[in-house]
C-alpha positions in Angstrom: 34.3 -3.5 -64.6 38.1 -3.6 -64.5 38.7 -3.2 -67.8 37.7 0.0 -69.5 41.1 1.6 -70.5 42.1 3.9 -73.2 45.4 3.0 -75.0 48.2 3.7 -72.8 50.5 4.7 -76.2 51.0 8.8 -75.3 49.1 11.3 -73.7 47.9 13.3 -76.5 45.5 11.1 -78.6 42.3 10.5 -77.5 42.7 6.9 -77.0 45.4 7.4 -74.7 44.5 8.4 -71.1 43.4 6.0 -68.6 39.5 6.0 -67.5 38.8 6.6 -64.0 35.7 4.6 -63.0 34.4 8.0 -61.4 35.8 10.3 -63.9 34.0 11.9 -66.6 32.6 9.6 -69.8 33.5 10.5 -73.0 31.2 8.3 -75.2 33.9 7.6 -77.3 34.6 3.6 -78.4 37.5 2.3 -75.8 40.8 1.0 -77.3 42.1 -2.3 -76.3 44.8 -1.7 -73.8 46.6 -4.9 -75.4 46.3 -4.4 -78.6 47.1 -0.8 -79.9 44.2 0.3 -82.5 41.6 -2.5 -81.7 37.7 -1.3 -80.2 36.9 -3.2 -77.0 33.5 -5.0 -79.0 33.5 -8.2 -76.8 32.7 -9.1 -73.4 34.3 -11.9 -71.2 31.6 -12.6 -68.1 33.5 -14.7 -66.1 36.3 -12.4 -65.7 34.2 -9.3 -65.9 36.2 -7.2 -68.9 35.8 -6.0 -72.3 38.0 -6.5 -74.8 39.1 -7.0 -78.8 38.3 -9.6 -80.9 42.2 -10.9 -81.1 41.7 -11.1 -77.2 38.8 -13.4 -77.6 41.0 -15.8 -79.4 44.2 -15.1 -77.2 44.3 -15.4 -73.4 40.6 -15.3 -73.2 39.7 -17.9 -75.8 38.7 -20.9 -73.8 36.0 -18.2 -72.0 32.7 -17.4 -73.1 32.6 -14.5 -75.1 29.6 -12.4 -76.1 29.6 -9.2 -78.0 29.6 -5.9 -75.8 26.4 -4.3 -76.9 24.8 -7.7 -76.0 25.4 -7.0 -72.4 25.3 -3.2 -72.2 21.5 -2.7 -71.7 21.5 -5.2 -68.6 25.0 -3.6 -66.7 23.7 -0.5 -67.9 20.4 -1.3 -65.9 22.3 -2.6 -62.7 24.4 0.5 -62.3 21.3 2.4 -62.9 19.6 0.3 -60.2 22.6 0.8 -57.6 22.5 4.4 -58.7 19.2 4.8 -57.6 19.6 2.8 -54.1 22.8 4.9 -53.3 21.0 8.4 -53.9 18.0 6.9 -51.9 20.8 7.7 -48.7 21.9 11.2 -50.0 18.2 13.0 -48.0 19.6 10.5 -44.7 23.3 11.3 -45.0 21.7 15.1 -45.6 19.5 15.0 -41.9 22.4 12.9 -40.5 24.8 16.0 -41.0 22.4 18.6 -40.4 21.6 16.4 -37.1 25.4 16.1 -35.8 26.6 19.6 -37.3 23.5 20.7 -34.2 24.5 19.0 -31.9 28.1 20.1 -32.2 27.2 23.8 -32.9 24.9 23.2 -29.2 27.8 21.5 -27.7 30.2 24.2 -28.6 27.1 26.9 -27.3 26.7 25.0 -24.2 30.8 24.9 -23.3 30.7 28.6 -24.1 27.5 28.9 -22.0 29.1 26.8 -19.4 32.3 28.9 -19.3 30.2 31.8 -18.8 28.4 30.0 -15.4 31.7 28.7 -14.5 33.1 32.4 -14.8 29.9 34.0 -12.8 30.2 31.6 -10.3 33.8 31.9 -9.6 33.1 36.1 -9.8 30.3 36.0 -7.6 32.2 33.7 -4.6 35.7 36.0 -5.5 33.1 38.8 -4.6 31.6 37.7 -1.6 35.1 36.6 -0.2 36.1 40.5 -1.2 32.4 40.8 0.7 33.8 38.9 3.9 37.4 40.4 3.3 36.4 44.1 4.6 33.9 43.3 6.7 36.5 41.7 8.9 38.6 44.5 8.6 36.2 46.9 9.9 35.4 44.5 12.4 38.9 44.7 13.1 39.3 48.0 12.8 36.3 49.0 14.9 37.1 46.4 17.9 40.6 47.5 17.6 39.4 50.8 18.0 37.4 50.4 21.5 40.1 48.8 23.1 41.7 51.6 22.2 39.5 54.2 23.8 39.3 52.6 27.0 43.3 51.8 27.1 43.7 55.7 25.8 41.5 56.9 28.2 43.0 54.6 31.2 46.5 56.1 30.2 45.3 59.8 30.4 43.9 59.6 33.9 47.1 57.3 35.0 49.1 60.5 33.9 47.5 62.7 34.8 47.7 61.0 38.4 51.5 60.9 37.7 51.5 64.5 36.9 49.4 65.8 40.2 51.9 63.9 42.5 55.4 65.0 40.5 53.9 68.6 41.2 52.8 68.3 44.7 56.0 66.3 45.7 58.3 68.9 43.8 56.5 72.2 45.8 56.5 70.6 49.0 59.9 69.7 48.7 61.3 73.3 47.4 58.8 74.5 50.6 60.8 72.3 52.8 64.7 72.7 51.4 64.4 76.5 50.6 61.3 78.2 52.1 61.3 80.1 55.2 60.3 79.4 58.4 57.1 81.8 57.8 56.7 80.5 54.3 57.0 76.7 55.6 53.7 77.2 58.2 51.7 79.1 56.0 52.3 76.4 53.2 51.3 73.5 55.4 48.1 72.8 56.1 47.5 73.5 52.2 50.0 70.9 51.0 49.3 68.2 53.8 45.7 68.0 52.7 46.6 68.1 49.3 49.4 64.8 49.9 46.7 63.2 51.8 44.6 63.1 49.4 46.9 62.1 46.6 47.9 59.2 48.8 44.4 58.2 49.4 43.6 59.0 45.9 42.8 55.3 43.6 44.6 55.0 40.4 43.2 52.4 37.3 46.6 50.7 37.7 45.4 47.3 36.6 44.7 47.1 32.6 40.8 48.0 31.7 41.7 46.1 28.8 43.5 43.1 26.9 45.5 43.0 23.9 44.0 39.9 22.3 42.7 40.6 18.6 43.0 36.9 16.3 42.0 35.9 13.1 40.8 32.7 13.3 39.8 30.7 10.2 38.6 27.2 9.4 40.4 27.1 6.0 40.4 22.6 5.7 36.4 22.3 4.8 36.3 25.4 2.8 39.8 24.7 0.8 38.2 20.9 0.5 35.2 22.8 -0.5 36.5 24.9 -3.2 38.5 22.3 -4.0 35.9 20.1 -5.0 33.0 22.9 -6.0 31.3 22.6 -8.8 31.1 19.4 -11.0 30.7 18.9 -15.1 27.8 16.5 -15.9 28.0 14.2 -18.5 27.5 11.4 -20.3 28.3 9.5 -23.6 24.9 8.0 -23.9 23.0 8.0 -27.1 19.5 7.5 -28.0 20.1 4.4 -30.5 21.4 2.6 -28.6 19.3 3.2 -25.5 17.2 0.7 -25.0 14.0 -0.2 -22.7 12.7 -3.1 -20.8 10.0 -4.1 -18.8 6.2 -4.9 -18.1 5.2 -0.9 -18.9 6.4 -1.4 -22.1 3.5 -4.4 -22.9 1.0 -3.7 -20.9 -0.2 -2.0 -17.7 -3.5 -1.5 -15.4 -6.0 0.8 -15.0 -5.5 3.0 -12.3 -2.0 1.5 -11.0 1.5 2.5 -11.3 3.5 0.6 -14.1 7.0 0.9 -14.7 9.7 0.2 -17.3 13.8 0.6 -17.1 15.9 2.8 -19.5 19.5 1.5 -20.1 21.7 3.9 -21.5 24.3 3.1 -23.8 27.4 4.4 -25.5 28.0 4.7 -29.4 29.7 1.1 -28.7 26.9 -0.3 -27.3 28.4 -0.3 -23.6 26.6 0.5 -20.9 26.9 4.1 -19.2 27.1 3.9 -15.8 26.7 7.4 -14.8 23.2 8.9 -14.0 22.1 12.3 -15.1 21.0 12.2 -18.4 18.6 14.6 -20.5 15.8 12.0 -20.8 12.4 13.1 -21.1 9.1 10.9 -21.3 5.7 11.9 -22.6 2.6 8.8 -22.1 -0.1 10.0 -24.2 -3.4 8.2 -24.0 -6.3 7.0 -26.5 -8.4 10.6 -26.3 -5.2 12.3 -26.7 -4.4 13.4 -23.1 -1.5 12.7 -21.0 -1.1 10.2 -18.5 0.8 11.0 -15.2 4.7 10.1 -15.6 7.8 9.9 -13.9 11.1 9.7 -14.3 13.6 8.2 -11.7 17.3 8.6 -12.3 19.3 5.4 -10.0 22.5 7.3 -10.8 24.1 4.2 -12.3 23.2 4.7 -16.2 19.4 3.4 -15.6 16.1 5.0 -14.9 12.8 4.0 -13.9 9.9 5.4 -16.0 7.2 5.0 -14.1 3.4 6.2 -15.8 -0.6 5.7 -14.1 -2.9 4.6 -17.2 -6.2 6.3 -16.0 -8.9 4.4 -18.7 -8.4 1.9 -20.7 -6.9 1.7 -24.4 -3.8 1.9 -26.4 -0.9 4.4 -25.0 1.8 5.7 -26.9 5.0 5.8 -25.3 7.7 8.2 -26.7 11.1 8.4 -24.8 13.6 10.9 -25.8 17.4 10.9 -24.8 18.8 14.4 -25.4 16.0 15.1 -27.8 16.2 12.0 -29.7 13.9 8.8 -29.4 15.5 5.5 -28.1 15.7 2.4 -30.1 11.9 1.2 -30.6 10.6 4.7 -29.3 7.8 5.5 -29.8 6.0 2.2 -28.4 2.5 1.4 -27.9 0.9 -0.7 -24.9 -2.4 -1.6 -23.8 -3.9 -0.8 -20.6 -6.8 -3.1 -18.8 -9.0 -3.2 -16.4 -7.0 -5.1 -13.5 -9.8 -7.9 -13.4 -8.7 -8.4 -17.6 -5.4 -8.8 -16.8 -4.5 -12.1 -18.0 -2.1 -14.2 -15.6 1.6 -13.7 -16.2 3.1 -17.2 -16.6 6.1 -15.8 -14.4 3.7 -14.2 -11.9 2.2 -17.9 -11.6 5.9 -19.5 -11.1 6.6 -16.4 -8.5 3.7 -16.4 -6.8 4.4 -17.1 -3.1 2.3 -17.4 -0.5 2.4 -14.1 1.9 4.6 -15.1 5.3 1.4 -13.8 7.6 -0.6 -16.6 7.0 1.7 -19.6 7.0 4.6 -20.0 4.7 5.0 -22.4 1.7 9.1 -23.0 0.5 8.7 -22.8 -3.1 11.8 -22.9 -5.9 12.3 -19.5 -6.8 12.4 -19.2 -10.8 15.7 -18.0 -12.6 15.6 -14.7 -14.3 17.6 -14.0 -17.6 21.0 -13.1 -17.1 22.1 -9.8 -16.5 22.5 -6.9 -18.6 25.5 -5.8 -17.1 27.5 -9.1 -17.4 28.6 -10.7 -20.6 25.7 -13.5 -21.4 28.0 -16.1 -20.5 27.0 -18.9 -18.4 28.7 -19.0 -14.5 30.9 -22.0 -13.7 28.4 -22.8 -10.5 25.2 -20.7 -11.1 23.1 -21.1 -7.5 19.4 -22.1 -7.7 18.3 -21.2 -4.0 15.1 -22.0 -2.6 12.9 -18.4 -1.9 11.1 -18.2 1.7 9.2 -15.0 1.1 9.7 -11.7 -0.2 8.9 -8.0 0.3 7.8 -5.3 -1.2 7.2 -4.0 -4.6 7.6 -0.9 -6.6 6.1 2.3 -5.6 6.3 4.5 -3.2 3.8 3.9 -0.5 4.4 1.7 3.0 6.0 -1.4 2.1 7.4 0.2 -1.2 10.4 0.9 -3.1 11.8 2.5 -5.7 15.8 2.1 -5.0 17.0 -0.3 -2.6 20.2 0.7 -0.9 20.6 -0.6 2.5 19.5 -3.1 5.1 20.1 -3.9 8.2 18.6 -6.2 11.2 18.6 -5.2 15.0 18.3 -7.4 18.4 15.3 -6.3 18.9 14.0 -8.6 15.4 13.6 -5.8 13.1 14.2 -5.3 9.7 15.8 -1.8 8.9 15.9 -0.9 4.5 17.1 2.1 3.2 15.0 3.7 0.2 17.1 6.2 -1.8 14.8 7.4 -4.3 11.9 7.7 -1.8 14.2 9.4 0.6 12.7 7.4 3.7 14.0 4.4 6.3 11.4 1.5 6.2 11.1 -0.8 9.1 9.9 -4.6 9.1 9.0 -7.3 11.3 11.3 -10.4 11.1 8.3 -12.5 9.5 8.6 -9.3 7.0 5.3 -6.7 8.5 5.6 -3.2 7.9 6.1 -1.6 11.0 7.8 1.9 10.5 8.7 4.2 7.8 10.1 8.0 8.6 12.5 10.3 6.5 11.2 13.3 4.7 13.1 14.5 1.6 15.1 17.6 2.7 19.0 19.0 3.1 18.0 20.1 6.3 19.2 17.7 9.7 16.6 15.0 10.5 16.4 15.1 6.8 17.2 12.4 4.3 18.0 13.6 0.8 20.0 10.1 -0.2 19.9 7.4 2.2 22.3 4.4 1.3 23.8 2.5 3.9 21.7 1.6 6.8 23.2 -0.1 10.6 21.8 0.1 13.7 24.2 0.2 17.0 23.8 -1.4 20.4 21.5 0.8 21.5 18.9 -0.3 18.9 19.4 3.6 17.4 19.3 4.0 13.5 22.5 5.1 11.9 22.1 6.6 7.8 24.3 7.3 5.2 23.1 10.2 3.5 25.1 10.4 -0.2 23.4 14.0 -1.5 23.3 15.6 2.1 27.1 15.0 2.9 26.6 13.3 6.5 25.3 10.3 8.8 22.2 10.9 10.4 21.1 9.1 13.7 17.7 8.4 14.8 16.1 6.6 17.7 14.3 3.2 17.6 11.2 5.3 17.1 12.7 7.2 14.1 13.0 10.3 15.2 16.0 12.4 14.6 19.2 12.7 17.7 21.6 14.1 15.6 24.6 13.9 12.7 27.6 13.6 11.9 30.6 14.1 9.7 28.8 17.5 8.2 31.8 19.1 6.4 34.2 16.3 6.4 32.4 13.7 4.4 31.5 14.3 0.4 29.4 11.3 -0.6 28.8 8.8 2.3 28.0 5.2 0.9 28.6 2.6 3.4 27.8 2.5 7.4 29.0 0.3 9.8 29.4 -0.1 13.8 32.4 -1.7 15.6 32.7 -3.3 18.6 33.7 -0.5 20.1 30.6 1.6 19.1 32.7 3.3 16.9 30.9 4.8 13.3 33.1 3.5 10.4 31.6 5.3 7.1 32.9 4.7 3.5 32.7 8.2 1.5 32.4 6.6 -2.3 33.5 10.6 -3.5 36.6 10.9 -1.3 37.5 7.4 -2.1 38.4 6.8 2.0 37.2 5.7 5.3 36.2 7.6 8.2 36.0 6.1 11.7 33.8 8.4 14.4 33.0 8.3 17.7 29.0 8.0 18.4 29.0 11.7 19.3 30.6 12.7 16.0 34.5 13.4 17.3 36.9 12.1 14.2 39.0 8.8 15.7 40.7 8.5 12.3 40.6 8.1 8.8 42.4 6.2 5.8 42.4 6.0 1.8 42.6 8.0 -1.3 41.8 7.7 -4.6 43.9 5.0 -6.5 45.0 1.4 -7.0 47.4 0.8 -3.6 46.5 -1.5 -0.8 45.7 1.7 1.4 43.9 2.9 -1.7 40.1 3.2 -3.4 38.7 4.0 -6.5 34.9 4.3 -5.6 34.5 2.7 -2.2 31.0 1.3 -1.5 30.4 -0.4 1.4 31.4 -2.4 4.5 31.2 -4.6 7.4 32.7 -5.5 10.4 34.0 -9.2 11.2 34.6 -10.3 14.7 37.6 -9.2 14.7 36.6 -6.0 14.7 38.3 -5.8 11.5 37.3 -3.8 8.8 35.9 -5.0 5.1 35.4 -2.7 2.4 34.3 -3.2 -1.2 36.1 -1.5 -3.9 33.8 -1.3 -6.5 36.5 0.2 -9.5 39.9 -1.8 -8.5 37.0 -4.9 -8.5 38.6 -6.1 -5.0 37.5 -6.3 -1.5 40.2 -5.1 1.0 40.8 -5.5 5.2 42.1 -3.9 7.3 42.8 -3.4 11.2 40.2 -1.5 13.3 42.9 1.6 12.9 43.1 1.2 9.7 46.3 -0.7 8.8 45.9 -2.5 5.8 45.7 -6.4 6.5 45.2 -8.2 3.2 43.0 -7.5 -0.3 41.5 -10.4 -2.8 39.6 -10.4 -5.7 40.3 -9.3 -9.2 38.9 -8.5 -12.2 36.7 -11.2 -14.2 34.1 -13.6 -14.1 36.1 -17.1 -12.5 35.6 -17.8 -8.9 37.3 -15.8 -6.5 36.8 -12.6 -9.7 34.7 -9.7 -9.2 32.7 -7.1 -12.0 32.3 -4.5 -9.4 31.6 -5.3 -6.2 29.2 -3.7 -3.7 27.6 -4.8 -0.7 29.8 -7.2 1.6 28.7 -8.9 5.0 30.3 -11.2 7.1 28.5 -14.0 8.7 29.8 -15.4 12.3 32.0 -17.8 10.8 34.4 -14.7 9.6 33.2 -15.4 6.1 33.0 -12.5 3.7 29.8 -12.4 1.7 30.1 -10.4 -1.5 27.9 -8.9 -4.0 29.3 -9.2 -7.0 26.8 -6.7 -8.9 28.5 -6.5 -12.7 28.0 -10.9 -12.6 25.0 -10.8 -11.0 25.8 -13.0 -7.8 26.9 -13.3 -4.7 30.5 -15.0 -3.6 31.5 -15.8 -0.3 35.2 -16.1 0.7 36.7 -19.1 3.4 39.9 -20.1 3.0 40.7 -20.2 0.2 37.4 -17.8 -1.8 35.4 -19.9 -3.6 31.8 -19.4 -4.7 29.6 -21.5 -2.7 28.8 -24.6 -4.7 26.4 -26.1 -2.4 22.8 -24.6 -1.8 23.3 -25.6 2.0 26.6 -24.0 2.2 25.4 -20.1 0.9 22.2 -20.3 3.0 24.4 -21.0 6.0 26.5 -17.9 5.1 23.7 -15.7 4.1 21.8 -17.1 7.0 19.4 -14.3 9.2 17.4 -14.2 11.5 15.8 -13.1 15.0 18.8 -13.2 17.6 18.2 -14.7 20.6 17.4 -11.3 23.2 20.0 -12.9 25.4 22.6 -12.4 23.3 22.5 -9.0 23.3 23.4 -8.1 19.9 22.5 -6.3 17.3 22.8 -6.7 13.4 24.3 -4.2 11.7 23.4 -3.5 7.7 26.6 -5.2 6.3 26.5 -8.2 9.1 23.5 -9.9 8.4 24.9 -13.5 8.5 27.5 -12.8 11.2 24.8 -11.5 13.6 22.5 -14.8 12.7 22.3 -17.6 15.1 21.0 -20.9 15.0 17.2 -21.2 15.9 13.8 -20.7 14.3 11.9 -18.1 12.0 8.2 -18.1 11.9 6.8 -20.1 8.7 9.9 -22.3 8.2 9.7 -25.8 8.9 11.7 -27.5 11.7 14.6 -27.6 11.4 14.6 -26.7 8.2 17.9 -24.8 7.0 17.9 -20.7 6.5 18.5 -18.4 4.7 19.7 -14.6 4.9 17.5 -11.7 3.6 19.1 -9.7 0.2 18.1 -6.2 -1.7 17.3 -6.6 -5.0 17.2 -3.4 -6.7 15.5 -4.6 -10.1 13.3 -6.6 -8.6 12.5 -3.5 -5.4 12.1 -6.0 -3.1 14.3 -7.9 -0.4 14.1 -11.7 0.1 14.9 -14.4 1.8 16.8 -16.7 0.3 18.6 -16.0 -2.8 16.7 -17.4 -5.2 17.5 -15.4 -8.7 18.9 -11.7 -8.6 18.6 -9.3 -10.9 21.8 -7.3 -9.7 22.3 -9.0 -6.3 23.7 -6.3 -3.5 24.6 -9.0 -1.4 23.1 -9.4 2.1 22.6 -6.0 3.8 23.7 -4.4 1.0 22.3 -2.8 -2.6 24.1 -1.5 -5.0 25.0 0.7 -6.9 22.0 2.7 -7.3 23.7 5.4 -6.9 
């Protein structure tokens, strides 16, 4: 009501103060703020207010008028009704407090907590430098000290030497200028043996020792150490807003790994695209035990939650994030027998026959858009046709569970680097599983991160380890030669060979490029951290055209820049959007032996390839030509790196495809842990030879 006002004639009669809808009631009758003296006995609905009865037949007289206590009992009953609803929130808004006022008293414990690590930390390397400190100096000291003793000891028998001859020579002398003829012959024979023996007498004249005492101290890796030691973790996810898709989340087989995704979000609803989150899962079964799960972090703001149903029956699924369940959490699926699993209609539209025993071209079926891109339909979407794909989640041979790399040698093999599973998987071209090494470790011959994946002219395997801090290289056979860039690098993405046999590696932390020789000696190396041509901000990967110039992906200034094989800058395209030529974070590149630059363009879900001028290919014919791979002819020599896919492809045949029938490159798809041939639909396309980011 608008209208419930005392009189507004003086302060001091009881009629004369304005009422406050939240103030206190009196229960007194209301005067008519118009007309001094008059009770407020009507009502006016259409406009909501009480008032007088000489106000029903002034400004209000055409309205319909009622008298008040007529509609008292019915507002009186909606305001009670409202009441009601509103302190229905109070016990929410009561847990909501109580809820945030914990977090923020365990936020506040946790900084104080983390000041104290950060402060022990600091302490304990201050101590062991103090630790280092003297035991050099009494290293010192004591090495000082022995060259000392033999110097000290060399100088006392040199004088004394000095002091035996001075002697001799100053008797003989005074025997010869003064003595007497007598005196002279007795002296003689004494003092000519005594001279003759001096002369023949051997002195330590030369120096027993040196005076060469350095301090010499590698201060660049540890300063670049300290520098960068020790990192906050973070993350603005919450749990309602965290959401989960997939298969695991309907239903799942007896006995058989089945999976979902966990996309974290901000209070916004963006995505986070940072990894280590507090996420815990808990798959409880029908009798009340728990099934076996697992929880996969790909260091981009997603997670794989992978659980084994072991009978069949309903599960309850319950995902907390920092403590709290996700949107829909806790969720029930049901888990079959595999030979009651009902046919997926997509699994009918997907299925393709396997490449070993012939091969069928069938149109590969469009997935939904992705999450990371803004729903809105592409200007020239690409519906390629899929020749076969490989592998499938899990982590035995032939298996994924991130994606990072791949790469193709002249030798017709398929090279893929897992992160997640820490190993190297090797393939035929027709797509056989032929090799898998890498155990998980920090230790050399170790993977601990693989991402980017090449292989050299020698046919020998070089890795991008992200976690471990260096390149590994391994023979044909997989096993372990050696690494490089150990102290130097500080989050290796991105692997390439050039012409010259040189190792170009991106490091995604230092935001530069390194360029190596094959037995580790630094050639040069370019970048830093920010928006200049000769500038990154979160480097991924890169390739090598054949002009032995080099192409890097800068995934946060959405841009892919080239430069000279010493690292001069040449030219940069790309910015940030979703038109042609645009990029939402780009990651894997390759260039194809045109000189065209293949990108994956991850945040818009596709791949772009730039001519002159870039364009997204439009035609199906013109993408599988620049994404085309496969078996090089052994004359040729060459060898296919991970980011040069279609630039090491040459014209000819691949077992299953039909004469002269046109092909197509292989691509990582990290949601769909496979690679393919042919496009077909991505989930987060990496682009040929390359996934991303995955983290």
């Amino acid at each position: 009501m608008e209208v419930l006002q005392r009189s507004p004639e003086g302060s001091s009669r009881p009629d004369a103060a304005a009422l406050d809808p939240v103030s206190a009631v009196t229960g007194q009758p209301l005067s008519c703020p118009n007309h001094e003296g008059k009770v407020m006995e009507f009502y006016c609905e259409s406009c909501e207010t009480a008032m007088c009865h000489e106000c029903t037949e002034g400004e209000h007289r055409e309205h319909v008028t009622v008298p008040l206590r007529n509609v008292v009992e019915h507002h009186k009953a909606s305001l009670q009704q409202q009441l009601d609803a509103i302190k229905s929130r109070l016990p929410q808004l009561t847990a909501a407090i109580g809820l945030v006022t914990e977090i923020s008293k365990q936020l506040t414990e946790r900084k104080n907590a983390a000041v104290g690590e950060i402060s022990g930390s600091f302490a304990e390397l201050e101590q062991a430098l103090q630790q280092r400190k003297g035991l050099l100096v009494r290293d010192l000291e004591a090495t000082c000290s022995a060259k000392q003793k033999v110097l000290q000891a060399q100088l006392d028998a040199l004088r004394q030497g000095q002091e035996n001859i001075l002697s001799s020579c100053t008797f003989t002398e005074q025997a010869l200028h003064h003595g007497t003829e007598t005196e002279v012959l007795l002296v003689k024979k004494q003092m000519s043996e005594r001279l003759s023996a001096l002369a023949s007498q051997e002195f330590p004249e030369q120096p027993q020792e040196n005076d060469q005492l350095d301090f010499v101290v590698e201060t660049d890796g540890v300063r670049k150490s300290i520098l960068n030691l020790g990192v906050l973790i973070t993350t603005s996810a919450i749990a309602h807003k965290t959401v989960a898709t997939g298969e695991g989340l309907r239903h799942a087989v007896v006995g058989q790994p089945s999976s979902l995704t966990i996309t974290t979000k901000d209070k916004d609803g963006e995505l986070v695209r940072s990894g280590s989150a507090s996420l815990q899962a808990q798959v409880t079964a029908p009798d009340g035990s728990r099934a076996e799960v697992e929880v996969l972090d790909n260091k981009n703001g997603t997670y794989e939650l992978v659980y084994t149903p072991r009978q069949e029956g309903d599960f309850l699924l319950s995902i907390l994030l920092y403590g709290q369940p996700i949107r829909g959490s806790p969720f029930r699926t049901k888990a079959l027998k595999a030979c009651d699993m009902p046919p997926s209609p997509d699994d009918v539209k997907r299925r393709v026959k396997s490449p070993s025993s012939g091969h069928i071209r069938q149109k590969a079926v469009r997935r939904p858009s992705s999450m990371y891109g803004s729903g809105k339909k592409k200007e020239n979407p690409i519906e390629d046709e899929l020749i076969f794909r490989v592998g499938s989640r899990g982590r035995e041979k032939g298996e994924f569970t991130n994606l990072q790399g791949i790469s193709t040698s002249s030798s017709g093999r398929i090279v893929v680097a897992d992160s997640n599973n820490q190993c190297v998987q090797v393939f035929s071209n027709e797509g056989q599983f032929r090799l898998r090494f890498g155990m998980r470790g920090r230790s050399p011959g170790q993977l601990q991160r693989p991402t980017g994946v090449t292989v050299d002219m020698n046919g020998d395997i070089i890795i991008a380890d992200y976690d471990n801090r260096w390149v590994s290289i391994f023979s044909p056979e997989g096993k372990f030669k050696t690494k490089i860039g150990s102290g130097r690098l500080m989050g290796p993405k991105g692997v390439a060979v050039d012409r010259n046999g040189h190792i170009i590696v991106v490091d995604n932390k230092a935001c530069c490029v390194f360029i190596f020789q094959s037995n580790g000696k630094l050639v040069t190396k370019f970048g830093g951290r920010g928006t200049a041509e000769r500038q990154f901000a979160g480097p991924h990967f890169v390739a090598v055209n054949n002009k032995n110039e080099i192409v890097v992906t800068d995934f946060h200034n959405h841009s892919v820049k080239v430069y000279s094989a010493d690292g001069e800058f040449l030219f940069k395209f790309g910015s940030h959007g979703e038109g042609n030529g645009q990029f939402n974070a780009p990651t894997g590149v390759a260039v194809d032996s045109n000189g065209n630059i293949i990108v994956a363009d991850w945040g818009n879900s596709r791949i772009q390839d730039r001519s002159e001028p870039l364009r997204t290919s439009t035609r199906r014919s013109e993408l599988s030509r620049a994404l085309s791979w496969q078996r090089r002819r052994e004359e040729t020599g060459e060898c296919g790196s991970a980011t040069d896919v279609g630039s090491r492809a040459k014209a000819g045949s691949s077992p299953g495809n039909r004469p002269g029938a046109e092909q197509t490159g292989p691509c990582c798809d990290p949601q769909g842990l496979g690679w393919r041939m042919g496009l077909g639909s991505l989930s987060h396309p990496p682009a040929a030879g390359r996934c991303g980011p995955g983290g």
